[in-house]
C-alpha positions as CSV (number, residue, x, y, z in Angstrom):
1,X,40.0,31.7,25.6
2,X,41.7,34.7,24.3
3,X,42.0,33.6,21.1
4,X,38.0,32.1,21.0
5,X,37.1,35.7,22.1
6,X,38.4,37.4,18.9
7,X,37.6,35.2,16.4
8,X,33.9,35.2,17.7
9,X,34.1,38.5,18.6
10,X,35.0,39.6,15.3
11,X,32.4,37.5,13.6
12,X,30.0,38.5,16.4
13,X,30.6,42.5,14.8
14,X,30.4,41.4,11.4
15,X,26.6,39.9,11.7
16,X,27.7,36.5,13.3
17,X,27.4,33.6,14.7
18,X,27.7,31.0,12.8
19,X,30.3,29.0,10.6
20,X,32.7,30.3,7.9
21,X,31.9,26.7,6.0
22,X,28.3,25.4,4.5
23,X,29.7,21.6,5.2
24,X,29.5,22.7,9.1
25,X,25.8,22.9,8.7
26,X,26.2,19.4,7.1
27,X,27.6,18.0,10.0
28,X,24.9,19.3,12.1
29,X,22.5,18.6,10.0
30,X,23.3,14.6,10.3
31,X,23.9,15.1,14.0
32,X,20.2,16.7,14.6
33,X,18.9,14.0,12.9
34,X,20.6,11.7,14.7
35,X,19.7,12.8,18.1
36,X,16.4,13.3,16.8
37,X,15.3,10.0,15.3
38,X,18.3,7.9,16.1
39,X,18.8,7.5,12.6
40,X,21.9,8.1,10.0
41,X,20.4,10.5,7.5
42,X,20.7,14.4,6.0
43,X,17.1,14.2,4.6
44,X,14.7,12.9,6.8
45,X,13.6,9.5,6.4
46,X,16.0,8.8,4.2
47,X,19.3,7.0,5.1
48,X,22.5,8.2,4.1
49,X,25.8,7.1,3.9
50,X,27.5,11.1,2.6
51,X,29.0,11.7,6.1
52,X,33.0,11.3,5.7
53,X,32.9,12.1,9.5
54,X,30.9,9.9,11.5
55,X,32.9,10.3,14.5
56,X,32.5,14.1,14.6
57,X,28.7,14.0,13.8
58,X,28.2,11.8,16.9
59,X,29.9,14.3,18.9
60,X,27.9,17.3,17.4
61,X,24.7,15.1,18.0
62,X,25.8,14.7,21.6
63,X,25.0,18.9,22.5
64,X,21.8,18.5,20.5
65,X,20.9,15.1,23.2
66,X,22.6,17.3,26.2
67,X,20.2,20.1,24.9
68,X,23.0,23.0,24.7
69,X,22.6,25.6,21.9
70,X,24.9,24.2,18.5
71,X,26.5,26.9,18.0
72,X,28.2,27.0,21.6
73,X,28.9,23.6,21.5
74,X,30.7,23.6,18.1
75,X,32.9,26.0,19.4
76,X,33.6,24.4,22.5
77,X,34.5,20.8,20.7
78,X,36.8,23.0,18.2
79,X,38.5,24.7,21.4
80,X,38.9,21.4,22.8
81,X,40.5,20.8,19.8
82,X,42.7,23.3,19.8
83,X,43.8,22.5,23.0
84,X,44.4,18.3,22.3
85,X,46.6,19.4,19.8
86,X,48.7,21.9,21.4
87,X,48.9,18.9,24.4
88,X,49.9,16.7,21.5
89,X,52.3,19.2,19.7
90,X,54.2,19.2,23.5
91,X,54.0,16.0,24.4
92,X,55.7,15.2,20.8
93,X,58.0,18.1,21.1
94,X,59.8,16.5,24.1
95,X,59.8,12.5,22.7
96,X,61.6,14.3,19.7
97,X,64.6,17.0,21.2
98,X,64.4,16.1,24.8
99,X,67.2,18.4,25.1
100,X,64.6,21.2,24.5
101,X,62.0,19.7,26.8
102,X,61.6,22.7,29.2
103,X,60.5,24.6,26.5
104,X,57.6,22.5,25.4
105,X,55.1,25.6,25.7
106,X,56.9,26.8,22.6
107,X,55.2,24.4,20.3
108,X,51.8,24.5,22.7
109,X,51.6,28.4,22.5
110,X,53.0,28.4,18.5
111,X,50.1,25.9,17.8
112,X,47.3,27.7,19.4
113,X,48.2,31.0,18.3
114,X,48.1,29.7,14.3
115,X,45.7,31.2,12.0
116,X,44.6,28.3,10.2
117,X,44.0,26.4,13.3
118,X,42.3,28.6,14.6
119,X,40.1,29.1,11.9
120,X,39.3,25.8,11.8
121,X,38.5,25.7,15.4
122,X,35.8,27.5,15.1
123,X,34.8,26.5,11.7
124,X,32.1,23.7,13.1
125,X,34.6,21.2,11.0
126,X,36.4,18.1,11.9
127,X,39.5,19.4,10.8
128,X,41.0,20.4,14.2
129,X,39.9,17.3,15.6
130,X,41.5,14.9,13.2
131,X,44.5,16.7,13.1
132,X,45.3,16.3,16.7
133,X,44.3,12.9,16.9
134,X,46.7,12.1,14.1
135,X,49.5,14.0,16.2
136,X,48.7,12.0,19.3
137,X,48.5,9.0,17.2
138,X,51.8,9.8,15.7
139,X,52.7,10.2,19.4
140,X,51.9,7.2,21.4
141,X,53.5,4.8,18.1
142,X,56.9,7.2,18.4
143,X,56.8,6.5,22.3
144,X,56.6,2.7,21.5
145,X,55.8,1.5,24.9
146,X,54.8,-2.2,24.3
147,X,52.4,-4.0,26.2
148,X,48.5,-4.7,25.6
149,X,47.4,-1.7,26.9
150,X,49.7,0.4,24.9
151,X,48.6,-1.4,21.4
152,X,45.0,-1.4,22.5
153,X,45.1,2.7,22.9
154,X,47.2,3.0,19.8
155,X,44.7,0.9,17.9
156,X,41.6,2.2,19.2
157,X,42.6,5.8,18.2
158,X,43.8,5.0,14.9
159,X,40.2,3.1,14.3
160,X,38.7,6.6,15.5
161,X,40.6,9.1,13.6
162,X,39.8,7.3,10.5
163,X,36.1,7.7,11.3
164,X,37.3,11.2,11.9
165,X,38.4,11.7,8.3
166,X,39.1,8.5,5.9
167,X,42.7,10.6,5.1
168,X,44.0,9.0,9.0
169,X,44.7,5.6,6.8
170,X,48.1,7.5,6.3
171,X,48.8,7.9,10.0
172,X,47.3,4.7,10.6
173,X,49.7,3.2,8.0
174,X,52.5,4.8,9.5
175,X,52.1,3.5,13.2
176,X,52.2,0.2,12.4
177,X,55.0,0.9,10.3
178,X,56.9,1.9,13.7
179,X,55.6,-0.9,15.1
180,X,57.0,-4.0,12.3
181,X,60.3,-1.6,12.4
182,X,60.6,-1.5,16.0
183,X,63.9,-2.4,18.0
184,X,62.3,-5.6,19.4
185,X,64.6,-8.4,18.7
186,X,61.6,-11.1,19.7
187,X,59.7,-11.4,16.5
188,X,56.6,-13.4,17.6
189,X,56.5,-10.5,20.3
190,X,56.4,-8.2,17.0
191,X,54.0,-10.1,15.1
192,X,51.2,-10.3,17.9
193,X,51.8,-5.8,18.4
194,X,51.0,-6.2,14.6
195,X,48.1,-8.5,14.8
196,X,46.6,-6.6,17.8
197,X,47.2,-3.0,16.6
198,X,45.2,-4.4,13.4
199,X,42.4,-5.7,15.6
200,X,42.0,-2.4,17.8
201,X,41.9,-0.5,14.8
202,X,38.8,-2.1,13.2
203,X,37.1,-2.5,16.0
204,X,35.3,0.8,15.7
205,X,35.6,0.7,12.0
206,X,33.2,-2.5,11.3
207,X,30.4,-0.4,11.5
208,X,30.7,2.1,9.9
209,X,32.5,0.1,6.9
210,X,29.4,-2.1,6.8
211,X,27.0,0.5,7.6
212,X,28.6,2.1,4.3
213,X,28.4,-1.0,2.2
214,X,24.9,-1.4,2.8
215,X,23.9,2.0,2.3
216,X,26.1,3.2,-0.8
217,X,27.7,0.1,-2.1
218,X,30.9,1.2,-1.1
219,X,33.1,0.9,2.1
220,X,33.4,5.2,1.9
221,X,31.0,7.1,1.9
222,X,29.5,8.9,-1.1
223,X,31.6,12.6,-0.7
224,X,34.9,10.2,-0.7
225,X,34.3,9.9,-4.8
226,X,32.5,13.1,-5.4
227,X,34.9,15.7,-4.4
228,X,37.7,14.0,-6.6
229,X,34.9,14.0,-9.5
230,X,33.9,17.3,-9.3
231,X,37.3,18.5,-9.8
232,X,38.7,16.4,-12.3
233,X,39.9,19.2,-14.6
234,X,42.6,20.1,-11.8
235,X,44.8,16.7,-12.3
236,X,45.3,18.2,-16.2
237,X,48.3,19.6,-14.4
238,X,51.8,17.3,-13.9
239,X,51.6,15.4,-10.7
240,X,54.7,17.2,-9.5
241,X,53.4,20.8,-10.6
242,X,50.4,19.8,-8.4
243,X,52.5,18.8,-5.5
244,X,55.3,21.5,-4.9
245,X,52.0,23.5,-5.7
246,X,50.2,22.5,-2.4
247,X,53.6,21.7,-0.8
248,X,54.6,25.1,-0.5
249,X,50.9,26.3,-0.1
250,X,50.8,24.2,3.1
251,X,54.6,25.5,3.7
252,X,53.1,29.1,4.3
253,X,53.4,30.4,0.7
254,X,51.1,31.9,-1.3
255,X,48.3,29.6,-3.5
256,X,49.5,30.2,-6.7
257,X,53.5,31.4,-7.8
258,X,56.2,31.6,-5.5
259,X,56.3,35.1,-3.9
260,X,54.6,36.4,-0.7
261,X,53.0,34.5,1.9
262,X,49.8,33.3,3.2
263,X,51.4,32.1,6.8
264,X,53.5,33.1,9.2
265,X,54.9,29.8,9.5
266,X,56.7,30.0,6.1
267,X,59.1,32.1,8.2
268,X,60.2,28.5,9.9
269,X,61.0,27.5,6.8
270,X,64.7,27.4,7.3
271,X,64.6,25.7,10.5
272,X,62.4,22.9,9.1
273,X,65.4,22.7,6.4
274,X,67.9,22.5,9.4
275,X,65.6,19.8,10.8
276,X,66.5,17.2,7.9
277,X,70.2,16.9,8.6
278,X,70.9,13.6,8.1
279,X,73.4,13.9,10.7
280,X,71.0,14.9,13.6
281,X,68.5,12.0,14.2
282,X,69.4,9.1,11.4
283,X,70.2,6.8,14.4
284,X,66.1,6.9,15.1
285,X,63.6,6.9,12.0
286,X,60.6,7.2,13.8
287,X,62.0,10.6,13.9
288,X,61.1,11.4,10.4
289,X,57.7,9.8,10.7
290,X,55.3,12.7,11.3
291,X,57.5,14.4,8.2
292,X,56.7,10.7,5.9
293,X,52.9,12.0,6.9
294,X,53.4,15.6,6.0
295,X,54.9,14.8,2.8
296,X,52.3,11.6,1.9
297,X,49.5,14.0,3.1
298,X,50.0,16.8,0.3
299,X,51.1,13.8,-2.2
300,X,47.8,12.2,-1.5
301,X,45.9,15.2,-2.4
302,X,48.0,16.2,-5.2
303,X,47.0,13.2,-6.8
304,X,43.4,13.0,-6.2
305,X,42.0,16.5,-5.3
306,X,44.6,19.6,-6.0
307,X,42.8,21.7,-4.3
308,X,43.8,25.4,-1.8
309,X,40.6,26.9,-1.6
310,X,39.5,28.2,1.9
311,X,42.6,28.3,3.4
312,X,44.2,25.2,2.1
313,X,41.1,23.5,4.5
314,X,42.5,20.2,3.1
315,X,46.0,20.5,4.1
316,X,45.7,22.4,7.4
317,X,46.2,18.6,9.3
318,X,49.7,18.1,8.7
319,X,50.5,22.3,9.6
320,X,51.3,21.5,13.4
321,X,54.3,19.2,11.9
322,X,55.9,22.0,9.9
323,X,55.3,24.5,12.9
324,X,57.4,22.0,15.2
325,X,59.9,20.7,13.0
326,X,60.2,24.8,11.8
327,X,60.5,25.8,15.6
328,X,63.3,23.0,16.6
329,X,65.4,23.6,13.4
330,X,65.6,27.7,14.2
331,X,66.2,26.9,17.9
332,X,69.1,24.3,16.6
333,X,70.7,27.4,14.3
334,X,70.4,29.7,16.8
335,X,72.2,27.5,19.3
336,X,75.0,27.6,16.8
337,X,75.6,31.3,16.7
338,X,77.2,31.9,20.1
339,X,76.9,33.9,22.8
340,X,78.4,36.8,22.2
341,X,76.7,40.6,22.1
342,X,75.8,40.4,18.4
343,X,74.3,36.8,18.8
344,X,72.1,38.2,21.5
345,X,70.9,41.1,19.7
346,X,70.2,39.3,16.6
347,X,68.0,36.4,18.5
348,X,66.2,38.6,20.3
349,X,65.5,40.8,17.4
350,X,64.3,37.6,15.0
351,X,62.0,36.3,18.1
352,X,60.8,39.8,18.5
353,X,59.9,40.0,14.8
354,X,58.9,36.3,13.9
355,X,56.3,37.1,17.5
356,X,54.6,40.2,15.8
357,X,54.4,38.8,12.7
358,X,52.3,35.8,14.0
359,X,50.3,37.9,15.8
360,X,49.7,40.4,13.1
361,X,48.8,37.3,10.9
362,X,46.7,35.9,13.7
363,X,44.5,39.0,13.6
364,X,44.4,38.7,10.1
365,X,43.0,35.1,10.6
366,X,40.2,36.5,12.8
367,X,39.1,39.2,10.2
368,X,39.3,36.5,7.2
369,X,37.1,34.1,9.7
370,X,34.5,37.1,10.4
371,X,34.7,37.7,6.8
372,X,34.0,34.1,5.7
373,X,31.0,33.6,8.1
374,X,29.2,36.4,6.9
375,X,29.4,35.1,3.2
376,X,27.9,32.0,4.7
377,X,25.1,33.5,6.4
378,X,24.5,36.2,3.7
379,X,24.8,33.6,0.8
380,X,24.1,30.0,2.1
381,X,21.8,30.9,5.5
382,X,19.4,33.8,3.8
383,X,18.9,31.2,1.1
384,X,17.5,28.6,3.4
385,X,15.8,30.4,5.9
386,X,13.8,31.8,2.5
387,X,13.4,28.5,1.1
388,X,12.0,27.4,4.8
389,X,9.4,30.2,4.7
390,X,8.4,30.2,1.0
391,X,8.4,26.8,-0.4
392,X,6.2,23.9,0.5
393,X,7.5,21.0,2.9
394,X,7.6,18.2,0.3
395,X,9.2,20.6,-2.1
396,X,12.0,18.7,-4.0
397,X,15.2,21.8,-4.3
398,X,18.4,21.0,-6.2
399,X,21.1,22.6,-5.0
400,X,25.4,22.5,-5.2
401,X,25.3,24.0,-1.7
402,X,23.3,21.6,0.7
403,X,24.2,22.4,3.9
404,X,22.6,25.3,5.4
405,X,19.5,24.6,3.3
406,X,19.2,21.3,4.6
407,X,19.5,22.5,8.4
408,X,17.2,25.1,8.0
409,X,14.4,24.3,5.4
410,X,14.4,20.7,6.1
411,X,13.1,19.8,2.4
412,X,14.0,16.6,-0.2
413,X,17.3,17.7,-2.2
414,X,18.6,16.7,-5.0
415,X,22.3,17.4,-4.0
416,X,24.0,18.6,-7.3
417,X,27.5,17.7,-5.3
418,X,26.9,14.6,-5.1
419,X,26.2,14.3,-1.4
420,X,22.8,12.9,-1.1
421,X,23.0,12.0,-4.7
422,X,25.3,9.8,-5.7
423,X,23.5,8.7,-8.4
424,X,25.1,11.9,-10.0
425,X,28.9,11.4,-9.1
426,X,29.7,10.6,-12.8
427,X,28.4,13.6,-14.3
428,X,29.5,16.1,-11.9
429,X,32.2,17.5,-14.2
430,X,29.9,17.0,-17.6
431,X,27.3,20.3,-17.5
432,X,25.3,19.3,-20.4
433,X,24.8,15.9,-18.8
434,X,23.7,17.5,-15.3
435,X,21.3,19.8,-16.9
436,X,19.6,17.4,-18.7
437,X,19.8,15.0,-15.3
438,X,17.7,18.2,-13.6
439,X,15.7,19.2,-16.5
440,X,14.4,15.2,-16.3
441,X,14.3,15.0,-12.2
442,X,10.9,16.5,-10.3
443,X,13.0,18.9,-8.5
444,X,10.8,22.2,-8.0
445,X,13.4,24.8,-7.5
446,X,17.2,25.1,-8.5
447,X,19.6,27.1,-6.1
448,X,22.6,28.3,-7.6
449,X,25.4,29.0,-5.7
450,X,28.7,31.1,-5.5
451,X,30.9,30.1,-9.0
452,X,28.4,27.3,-10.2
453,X,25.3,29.5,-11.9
454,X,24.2,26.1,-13.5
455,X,23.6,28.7,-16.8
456,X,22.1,25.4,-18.9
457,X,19.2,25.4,-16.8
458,X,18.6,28.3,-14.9
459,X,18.5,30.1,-18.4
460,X,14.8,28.5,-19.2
461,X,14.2,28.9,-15.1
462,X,11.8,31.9,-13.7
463,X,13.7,33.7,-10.8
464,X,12.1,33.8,-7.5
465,X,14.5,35.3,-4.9
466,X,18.2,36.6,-5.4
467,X,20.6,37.1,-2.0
468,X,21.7,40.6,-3.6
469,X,25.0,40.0,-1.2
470,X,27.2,42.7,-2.2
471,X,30.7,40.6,-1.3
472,X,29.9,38.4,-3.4
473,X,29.4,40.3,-6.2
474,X,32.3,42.0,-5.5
475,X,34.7,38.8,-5.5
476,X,33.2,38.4,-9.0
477,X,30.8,35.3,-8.1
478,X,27.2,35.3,-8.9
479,X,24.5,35.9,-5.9
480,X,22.7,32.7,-4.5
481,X,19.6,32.6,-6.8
482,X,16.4,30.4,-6.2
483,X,14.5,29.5,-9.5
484,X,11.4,28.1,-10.1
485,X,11.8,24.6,-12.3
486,X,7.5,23.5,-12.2
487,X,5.0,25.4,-12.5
């Protein structure tokens, strides 16, 4: 509650609520809908398969049936977030170094004091959500209790955290692993876990894998192929550049180079070193499994979509395994350095130090999250609540940036991401290709956003409204501009 209080209290000074993400107002945009007209779609009357979180939208759409204001109940499902994970991060903490298991609130307390995760709790995003389903996932195939039951809960939420983010096939991957590895010496025992951990897991996948089929062509949905599209230039780089890139990003380093820090948690970077002893838990590889899906986490996204932009968004699931592994390893070294008068003074000094420095980053996190939300509503909010009031209601708007505009103006788009579009998923890194796709297209208006001015065609475009947000400006990104494309 603490922690929900400053992060929304800070926003709340700086002209909040609201979300420091447009894809939020995606989510709730599908989830309106969806309580609305019991339908799948971001434009009304039109079906649409761009959600890569089904599982999240039905929660969303679940305040808008209960009737409870959206922004109140975002934050609520993110704290509850927050709070699944720390449980999980505990609950781990003891399966792992049970000879630390009275000080499980360690990890709890570590995890829900984080910046990132915070952030993301309140970010109206997924993120929070699949990350501690992936821990508890993690969890329950570590604990390995055998039985039906057991492989029906571990299946069932491996089906749900993929339909929490299609990136859980990793975790998913990973638990049956534990479960063909397992110390059962009956194999036909083995083989049916296998079998029935496969059939728990589709069962709530079948569908939304047809649903997607039907809609899109594809088993994923459209956003899947048009985020890795769009930033196509970014694998120019080595693979390996790109991955001790994000690696030490997600690590606590800065985004780019290797001096500084963007996280307190790089501090635990020594005891996460500690951690990988061979000597300390080779007897027991599932040990090393939530580090296999730290490590196959940033590969993954090295490979396909190299990306650190709003707070490493992307990479901030696997976080809680670095904070745990970082926190055992440091406890493990300081074990080693005695008792003695000197040994005392120096832990107490390094807790006292590593404890401001959290904190001091944890306010940091609230400012940056009061910060972001304002550019939100300045840029992406202003924009749509002026399209809503000035523009007719079959107007057709193209637009990089659809998610605030479609919450608030509720118009046809012609999603220049790729979203709604995916008609446009191969040209999304060609600009002379995607002009002339616009220029040809009905689409009334054009709505730049932040970084993508769309110069080709807003050049021969007559202005209509500018944001005129000055942080924007000052980050040296171009204003939100609405032109008019028809006469």
């Amino acid at each position: 509650m603490a922690v929900a209080a400053l992060y929304l209290g800070l926003s709340a000074a700086q002209g909040g609520p609201g979300f420091p993400l447009d894809d939020a107002w995606i989510h709730l945009t599908y989830a309106r809908n969806l309580a609305r007209h019991g339908r799948w779609e971001f434009v009304p009357g039109a079906v649409s398969s761009g959600s890569t979180s089904p599982l999240w939208t039905i929660l969303l759409a679940a305040g808008y049936w209960l009737g409870l204001p959206y922004h109140l109940w975002a934050y609520a499902l993110g704290g509850a977030s927050l709070w699944l994970l720390a449980a999980a991060g505990m609950r781990l903490w003891r399966l792992l170094w049970p000879e630390w298991a009275d000080k499980a609130w360690l990890p709890g307390l570590a995890l829900a004091l984080t910046f990132p995760l915070t952030w993301a709790a309140f970010s109206g995003m997924e993120t929070l959500f699949f990350a501690a389903l992936g821990l508890w996932t993690l969890t329950l195939a570590i604990e390995g209790r055998g039985g039906w039951r057991w492989m029906a809960a571990l299946g069932l939420l491996s089906g749900l955290l993929i339909l929490t983010r299609p990136d859980g096939l990793l975790v998913v991957g990973l638990a049956g692993a534990a479960i063909l590895f397992s110390k059962t010496k009956n194999e036909k025992r083995k083989t049916l876990d296998v079998l029935g951990f496969a059939l728990f897991t589709l069962l709530p996948l079948i569908p939304y894998l047809w649903f997607n089929l039907q809609v899109s062509g594809s088993i994923w949905p459209n956003t899947f192929y048009a985020k890795q599209t769009e930033y196509t230039a970014l694998l120019a780089r080595p693979l390996a550049a790109r991955f001790f890139n994000l690696l030490f990003f997600s690590l606590g380093g800065p985004a780019a180079g290797w001096r500084g820090m963007s996280g307190p948690y790089l501090l635990l970077l020594p005891g996460l070193l500690a951690t990988l002893n061979p000597k300390s838990k080779i007897q027991n590889l599932k040990f090393y499994l939530p580090l296999v899906w730290a490590g196959g986490h940033v590969l993954a996204y090295a490979w396909r979509l190299p990306v650190t932009y709003q707070h490493g968004r992307y990479l901030l699931p696997i976080l809680p395994v670095w904070v745990l592994f970082g926190l055992a390893g440091w406890l493990g070294l300081m074990g080693q350095w005695g008792d003695g008068r000197l040994s005392r003074i120096g832990k107490r000094s390094l807790t006292l130090t590593g404890t401001v420095i959290w904190l001091v980053f944890l306010l940091l996190g609230g400012q940056a999250y009061a910060t972001d939300v304002a550019f939100i509503e300045g840029e992406m909010v202003t924009v749509a609540e002026w399209l809503a009031a000035n523009t007719s209601p079959d107007a057709l708007i193209a637009a990089h940036d659809i998610g605030a505009i479609g919450y608030f103006s509720e118009r046809p788009l012609l999603d220049l991401a790729g979203l709604v579009s995916p008609e446009i998923i191969p040209w999304l890194a060609d600009e002379a290709r995607l002009a002339d796709y616009i220029g040809r297209s009905d689409a009334d208006y054009l709505v730049t956003a932040p970084g993508w001015p769309y110069e080709r065609v807003a050049g021969t475009a007559v202005p209509l409204f500018d944001t005129d947000y000055i942080w924007t400006r000052e980050q040296g990104f171009n204003n939100m501009i609405v032109y008019r494309l028809r006469p």
